[in-house]
N, C-alpha and C positions, 0 to 999 in steps of 0.2 A: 206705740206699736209700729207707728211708720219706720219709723227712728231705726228701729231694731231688725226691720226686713230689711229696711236700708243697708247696714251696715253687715249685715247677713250677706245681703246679696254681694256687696265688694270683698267679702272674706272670700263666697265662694268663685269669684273672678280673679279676683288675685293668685289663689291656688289652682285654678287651672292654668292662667299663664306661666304658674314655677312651672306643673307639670309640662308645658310647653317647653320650654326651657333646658329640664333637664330631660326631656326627648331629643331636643337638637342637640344636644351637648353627647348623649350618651350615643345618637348616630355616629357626630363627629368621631368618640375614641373610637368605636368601632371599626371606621373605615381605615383612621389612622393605623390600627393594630395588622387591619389587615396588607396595608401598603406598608406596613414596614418593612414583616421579612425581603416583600418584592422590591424593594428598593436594595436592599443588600444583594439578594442575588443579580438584580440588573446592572447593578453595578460592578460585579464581580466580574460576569462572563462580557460583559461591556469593555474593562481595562484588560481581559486577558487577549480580547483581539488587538486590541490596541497594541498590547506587550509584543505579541506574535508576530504584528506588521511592522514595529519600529525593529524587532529582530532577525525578520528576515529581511527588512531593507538593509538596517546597520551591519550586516556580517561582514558584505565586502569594504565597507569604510574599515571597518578595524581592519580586514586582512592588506588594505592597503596603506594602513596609518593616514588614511585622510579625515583627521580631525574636526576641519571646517564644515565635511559636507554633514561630517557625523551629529555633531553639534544643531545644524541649520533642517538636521529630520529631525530632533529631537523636539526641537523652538517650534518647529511648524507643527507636527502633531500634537504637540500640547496646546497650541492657541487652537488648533480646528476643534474642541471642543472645554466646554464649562464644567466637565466633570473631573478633569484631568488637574491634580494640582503641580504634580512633578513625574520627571522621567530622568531615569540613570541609569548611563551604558558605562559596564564595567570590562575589562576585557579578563581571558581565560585565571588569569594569578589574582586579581579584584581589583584591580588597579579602575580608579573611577577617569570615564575617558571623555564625558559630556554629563552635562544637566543642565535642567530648564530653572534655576533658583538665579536670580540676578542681583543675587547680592550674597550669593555666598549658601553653603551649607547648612541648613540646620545641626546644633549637633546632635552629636549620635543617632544620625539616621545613617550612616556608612557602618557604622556598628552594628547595627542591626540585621546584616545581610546573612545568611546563614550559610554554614559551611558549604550544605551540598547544596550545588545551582544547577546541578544537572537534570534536573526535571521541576517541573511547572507547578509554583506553591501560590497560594493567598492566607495571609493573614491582616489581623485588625490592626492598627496602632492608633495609641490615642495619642492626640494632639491638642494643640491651646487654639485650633480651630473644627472641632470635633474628633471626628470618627474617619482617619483612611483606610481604605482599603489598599493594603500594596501590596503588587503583586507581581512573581519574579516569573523571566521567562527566558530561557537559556537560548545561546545561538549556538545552532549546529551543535546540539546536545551538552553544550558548554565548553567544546573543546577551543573556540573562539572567544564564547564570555558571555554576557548575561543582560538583561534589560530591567530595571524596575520601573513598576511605572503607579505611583498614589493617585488612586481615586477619590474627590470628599463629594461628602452627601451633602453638603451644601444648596447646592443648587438643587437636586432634585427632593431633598427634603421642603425645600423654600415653596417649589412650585406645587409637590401634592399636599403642602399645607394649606397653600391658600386656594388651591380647589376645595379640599375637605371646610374652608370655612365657608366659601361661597356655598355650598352644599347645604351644612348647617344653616347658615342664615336663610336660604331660600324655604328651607325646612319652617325653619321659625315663624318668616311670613306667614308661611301660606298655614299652618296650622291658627296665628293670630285672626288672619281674617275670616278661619273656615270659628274660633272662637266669638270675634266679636259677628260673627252671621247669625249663628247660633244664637247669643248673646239678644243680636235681634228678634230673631224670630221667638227666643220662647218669653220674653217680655210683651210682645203685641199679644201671644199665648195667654199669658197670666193676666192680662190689663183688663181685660174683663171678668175673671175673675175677682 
């Protein structure tokens, strides 16, 4: 009969700790689901200033053909941030006049620029390093040329992931030990019984 409380009692420990388990697991998708869309839009209106200031800086490099300095805003605002994968300033005809790839083009990402660049677009493109956002933004309403500039979710994916798992796991604990508290307390309960 011990035998059988015995192994009673570890069935019903065992399954409170799944239910533990799949409480930290189902907090976790939830936080995730909710920090998704906010990631896409942070991201979006994040590369469109971005877009904005590499185009209102770049206008007078294109209208003076000075390439080097156009180039050297392009290299600098892509390193001043980790969400920034690429930037490409095309001038008024699409003639591509700088980019931040250093070793060349991907292809058909120049193909992909839509006719009209006279006003301010985002869309998704998928990539063999997830999900860009790229997002086009015209200088001086295009009549000088245009900026793109891909944002990946990389990084801010990376980083609210592993908040959402610290979350989870702190969850996990502290539900384990409010278990094995419990665990104690109603064993000293039943012991005289």
């Amino acid at each position: 009969m011990k035998r059988l409380l015995c192994s009673f009692y570890y069935r019903i420990f065992a399954m409170a700790l799944l239910l533990i388990l799949l409480l930290s697991l189902s907090i976790g998708a939830i936080l995730w689901n909710t920090f998704e869309d906010l990631i896409s839009r942070q991201l979006e209106k994040y590369g469109t200033e971005i877009a904005r200031h590499v185009a209102m800086a770049g206008g007078n490099y294109i209208l003076t053909e000075d390439l080097y300095n156009l180039y050297e805003l392009a290299a600098q605002t892509a390193a001043s941030s980790e969400d920034v994968r690429y930037i490409l300033i095309f001038d008024s005809k699409g003639q591509l006049l700088a980019h931040t790839f250093p070793t060349g083009l991907p292809r058909n990402l120049i193909a992909q620029t839509e006719d009209n660049f006279q006003q301010e677009q985002s869309r998704l493109l998928r990539s063999n390093e997830g999900m860009i956002h790229d997002i086009l933004s015209p200088i001086e309403n295009g009549a000088v040329g245009y900026v793109r500039v891909g944002m990946t979710e990389v990084h801010m994916r990376n980083t609210v992931g592993a908040r959402i798992r610290s979350i989870g796991l702190a969850i996990f604990l502290i539900c384990l030990i409010a278990a094995l508290l419990s665990n104690g307390i109603s064993t000293l309960i039943a012991k005289p019984l």
